[in-house]
C-alpha positions in Angstrom: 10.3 -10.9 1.4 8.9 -13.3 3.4 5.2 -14.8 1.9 5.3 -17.5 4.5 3.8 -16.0 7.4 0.5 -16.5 8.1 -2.4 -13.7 8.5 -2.9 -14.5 11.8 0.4 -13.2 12.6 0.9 -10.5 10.2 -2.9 -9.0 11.7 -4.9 -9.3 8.7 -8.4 -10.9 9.0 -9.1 -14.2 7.9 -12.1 -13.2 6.7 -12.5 -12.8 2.6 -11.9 -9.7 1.1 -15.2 -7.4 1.8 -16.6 -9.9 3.8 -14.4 -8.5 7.4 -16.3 -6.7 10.3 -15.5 -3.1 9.0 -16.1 -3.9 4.9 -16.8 -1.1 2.6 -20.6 -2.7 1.4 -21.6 -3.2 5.1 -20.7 -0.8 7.6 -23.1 2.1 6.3 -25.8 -0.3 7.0 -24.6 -1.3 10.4 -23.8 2.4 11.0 -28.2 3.2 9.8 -28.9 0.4 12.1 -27.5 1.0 15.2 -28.3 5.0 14.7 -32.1 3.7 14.2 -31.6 1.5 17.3 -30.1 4.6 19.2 -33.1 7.0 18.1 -36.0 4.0 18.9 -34.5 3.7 22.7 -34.3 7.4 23.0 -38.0 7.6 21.8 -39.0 5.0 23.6 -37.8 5.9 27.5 -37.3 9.6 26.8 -40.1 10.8 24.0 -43.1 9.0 24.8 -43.7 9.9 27.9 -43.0 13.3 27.2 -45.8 13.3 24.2 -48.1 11.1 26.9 -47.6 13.9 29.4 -48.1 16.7 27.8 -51.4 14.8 26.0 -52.5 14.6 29.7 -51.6 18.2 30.6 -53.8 19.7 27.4 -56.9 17.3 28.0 -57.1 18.0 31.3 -56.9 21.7 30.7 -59.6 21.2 28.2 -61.7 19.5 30.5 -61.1 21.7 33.4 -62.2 24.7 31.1 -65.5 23.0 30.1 -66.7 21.7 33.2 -66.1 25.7 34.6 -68.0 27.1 31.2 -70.7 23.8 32.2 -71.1 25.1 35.7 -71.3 28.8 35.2 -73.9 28.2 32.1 -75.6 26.1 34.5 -76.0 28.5 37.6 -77.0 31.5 35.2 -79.9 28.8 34.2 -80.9 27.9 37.3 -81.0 31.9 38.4 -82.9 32.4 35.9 -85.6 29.5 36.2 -86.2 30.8 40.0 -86.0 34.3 38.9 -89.4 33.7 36.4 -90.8 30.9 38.0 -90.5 30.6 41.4 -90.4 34.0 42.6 -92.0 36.4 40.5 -88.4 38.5 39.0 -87.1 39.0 42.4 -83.6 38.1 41.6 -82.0 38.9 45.2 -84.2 35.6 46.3 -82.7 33.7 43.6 -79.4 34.6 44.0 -80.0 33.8 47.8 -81.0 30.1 47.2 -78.2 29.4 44.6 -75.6 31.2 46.9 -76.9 28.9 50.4 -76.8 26.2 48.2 -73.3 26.9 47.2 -72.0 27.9 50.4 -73.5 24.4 51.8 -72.3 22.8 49.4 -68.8 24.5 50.7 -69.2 23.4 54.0 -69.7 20.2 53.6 -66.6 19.6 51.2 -64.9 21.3 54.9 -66.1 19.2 56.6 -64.7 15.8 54.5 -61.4 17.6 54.7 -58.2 15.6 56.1 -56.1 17.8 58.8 -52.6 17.4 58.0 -50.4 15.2 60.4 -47.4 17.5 61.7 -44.1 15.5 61.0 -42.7 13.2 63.2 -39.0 14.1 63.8 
């Protein structure tokens, strides 16, 4: 046998013994690291928005639900205060003024409406 050849040309590394690119001490960490890296992007551009959107979905449910609870409780109020007060238990006048006010209240979000354009082709 032949010892003369060099490891360049028999294809060994000329690295050290355990120090090469694929070394049995190193390549479970490099393995850990580039999983992490994987599992960081994939939280980063997949996750987070997905968490951020579904954060927006629930609060503005929750919102929604308490602003209709806030405006029912507040026109079964406001029945009632005309209903006592303002014209003697007659609740038929009440519920007249609260529904006008409504219904203007109705027209004039018609009237700030924006007419869709029809396409241009």
């Amino acid at each position: 046998m032949d010892d003369s050849r060099s490891a360049a040309q028999t294809g060994e590394a000329l690295a050290p013994p355990g120090r090469g690119p694929l070394s049995s001490a190193e390549w479970p960490a490099r393995a850990a690291d580039t999983v992490e890296q994987v599992v960081a992007a994939v939280h980063d551009r997949v996750v987070r928005p997905l968490v951020i959107a579904a954060r927006a979905v629930v609060f503005g449910l929750l919102v929604a639900t308490m602003v209709l609870i806030l405006v029912v409780l507040f026109s079964i109020a406001v029945v009632r205060l005309l209903d006592v007060y303002a014209f003697g238990h007659r609740v038929w006048a009440s519920d007249l003024v609260v529904g006008g006010f409504v219904t203007l209240l109705g027209l004039f979000a018609w009237s700030r409406r924006r007419t869709r354009r029809p396409e241009e082709s």
